[in-house]
N, C-alpha and C positions, 0 to 999 in steps of 0.2 A: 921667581918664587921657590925653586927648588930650596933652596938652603934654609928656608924658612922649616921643611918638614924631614932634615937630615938627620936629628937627633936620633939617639936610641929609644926615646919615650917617646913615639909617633903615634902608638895605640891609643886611643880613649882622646885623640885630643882635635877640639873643635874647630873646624876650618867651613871658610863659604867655597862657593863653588861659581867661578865666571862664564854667563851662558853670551855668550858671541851674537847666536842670531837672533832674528826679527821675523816676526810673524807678517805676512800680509794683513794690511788694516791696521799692523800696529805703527806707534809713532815711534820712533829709534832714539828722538830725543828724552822721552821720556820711561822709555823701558828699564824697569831693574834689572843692571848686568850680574849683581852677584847674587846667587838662589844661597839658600840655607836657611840655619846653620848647619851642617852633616857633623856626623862624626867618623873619625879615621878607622878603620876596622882593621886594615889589614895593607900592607906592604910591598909588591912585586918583589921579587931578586936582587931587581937593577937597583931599585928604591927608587924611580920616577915617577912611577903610576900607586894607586891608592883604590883599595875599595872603600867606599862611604855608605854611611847607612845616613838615613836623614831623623834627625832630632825630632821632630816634632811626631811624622807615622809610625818611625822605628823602623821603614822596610829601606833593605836592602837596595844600592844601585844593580843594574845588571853587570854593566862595565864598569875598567876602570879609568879611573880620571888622573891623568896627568898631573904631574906635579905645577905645570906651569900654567895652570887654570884655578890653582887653590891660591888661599892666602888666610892666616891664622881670624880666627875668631874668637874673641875675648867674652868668656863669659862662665857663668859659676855651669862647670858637668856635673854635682852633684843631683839637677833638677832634670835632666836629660836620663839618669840610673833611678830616680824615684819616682817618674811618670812613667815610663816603661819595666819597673821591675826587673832588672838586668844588673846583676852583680858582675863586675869583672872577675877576670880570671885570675890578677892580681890579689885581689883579695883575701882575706883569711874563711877559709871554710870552717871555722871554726872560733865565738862569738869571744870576747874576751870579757875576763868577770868583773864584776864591777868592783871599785874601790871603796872598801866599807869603811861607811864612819859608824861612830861608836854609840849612835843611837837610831840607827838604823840598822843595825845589825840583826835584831829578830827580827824586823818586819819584812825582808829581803827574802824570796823565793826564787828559783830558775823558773823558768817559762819551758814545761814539757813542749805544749802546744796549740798554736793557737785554732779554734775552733770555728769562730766564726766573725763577721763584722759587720757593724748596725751606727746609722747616723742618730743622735739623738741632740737633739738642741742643736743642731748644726757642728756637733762636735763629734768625731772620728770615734766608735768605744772597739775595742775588741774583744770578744769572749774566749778567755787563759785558760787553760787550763795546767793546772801548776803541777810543777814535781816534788808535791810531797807525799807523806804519807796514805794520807787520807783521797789526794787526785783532786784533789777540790777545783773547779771554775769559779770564775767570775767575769765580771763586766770590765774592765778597766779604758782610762782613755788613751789614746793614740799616744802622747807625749809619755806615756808612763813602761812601753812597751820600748823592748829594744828596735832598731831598725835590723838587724839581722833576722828577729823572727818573723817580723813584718815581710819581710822580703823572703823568706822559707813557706810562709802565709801564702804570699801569691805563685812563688814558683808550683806550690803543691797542688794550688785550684789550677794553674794554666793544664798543667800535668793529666790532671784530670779531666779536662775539658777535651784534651787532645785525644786522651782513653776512649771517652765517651764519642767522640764522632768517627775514632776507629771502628764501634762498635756499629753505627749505622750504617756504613757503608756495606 
C-alpha cells in the first residue's frame, strides 16, 4: 500500500486504517479490520508513516501509522472540512467576489460579519451583518451566506471559547 499514498498531494486525503488484532471474546471472523475513515494530516521524512486525524471526532492519532496498514478511501472531504470547521491551509484566506449579473448588481452586499445563528423552520438563518454604509444586520438563510464567512463564523466562536476557559483556569 505504500504507493497508494506516494504522491505530492498526500495532505487532506482520506484513507482507512487496518487494525490486525482481536480482542478476547471477540469473534475474528467477524471483526472489522479496517477502522475509519482518517484523514492524512501529515507526512514523516521517509514518507512511510502518516499522522491521521479521524473523520468523524476530528482528534488526532497519538502515533504514526504505517503506510502499509492504510489503503485510499473514496469519498466526498468536503463534508469531513464542514462538520468540523477546518479550512485547509491550501485554501484562500481571502473569499473571492462574486460574479455579478446585471440584475443583481444593487442587491449584492459584502458580509462584514456574521453575528450570530438561529434554527428556524428547521432551516439554518444567520444574523449579517453587512458592510455598508448604514452596518445594517439581518436575518438571512444558510444557503444565501458564503461558505467562507460561515467558516470565519465558527473559527471566531471556537476562538472564543478557548479565551473563555483560559479565563477560568
Amino acid at each position: 500500500m505504500i504507493r497508494v499514498l506516494r504522491s505530492q498531494n498526500y495532505k487532506w486525503e482520506k484513507v482507512m486504517m487496518h487494525d490486525p488484532t482481536t480482542k478476547t471474546g471477540e469473534c475474528p471472523k467477524l471483526k472489522h479490520r479496517w477502522m475509519g475513515p482518517f484523514l492524512v494530516v501529515e507526512r514523516s521524512t521517509d514518507g512511510l508513516s502518516y499522522k491521521l486525524r479521524h473523520c468523524e471526532t476530528g482528534k488526532e492519532l497519538r502515533s504514526h501509522i504505517h503506510a502499509n496498514r492504510l489503503k485510499k478511501f473514496n469519498d466526498d472531504r468536503d463534508a469531513f472540512f464542514n462538520k468540523h470547521h477546518i479550512v485547509p491551509k491550501t485554501a484562500l484566506d481571502n473569499p473571492t467576489s462574486p460574479v455579478g449579473d446585471d440584475n443583481t448588481d444593487t442587491d449584492w452586499c459584502p458580509i462584514k460579519k456574521i453575528l450570530s445563528r438561529k434554527m428556524q423552520n428547521k432551516k439554518e438563518m444567520f444574523l449579517v451583518r453587512w458592510d455598508d454604509q448604514q452596518g445594517s444586520k439581518s436575518w438571512v438563510p444558510a444557503e444565501d451566506v458564503t461558505d467562507f464567512a460561515i467558516q470565519q463564523y465558527y473559527k471566531a466562536k471556537e476562538a472564543k471559547k478557548k479565551k473563555r476557559g483560559r479565563r477560568r483556569q
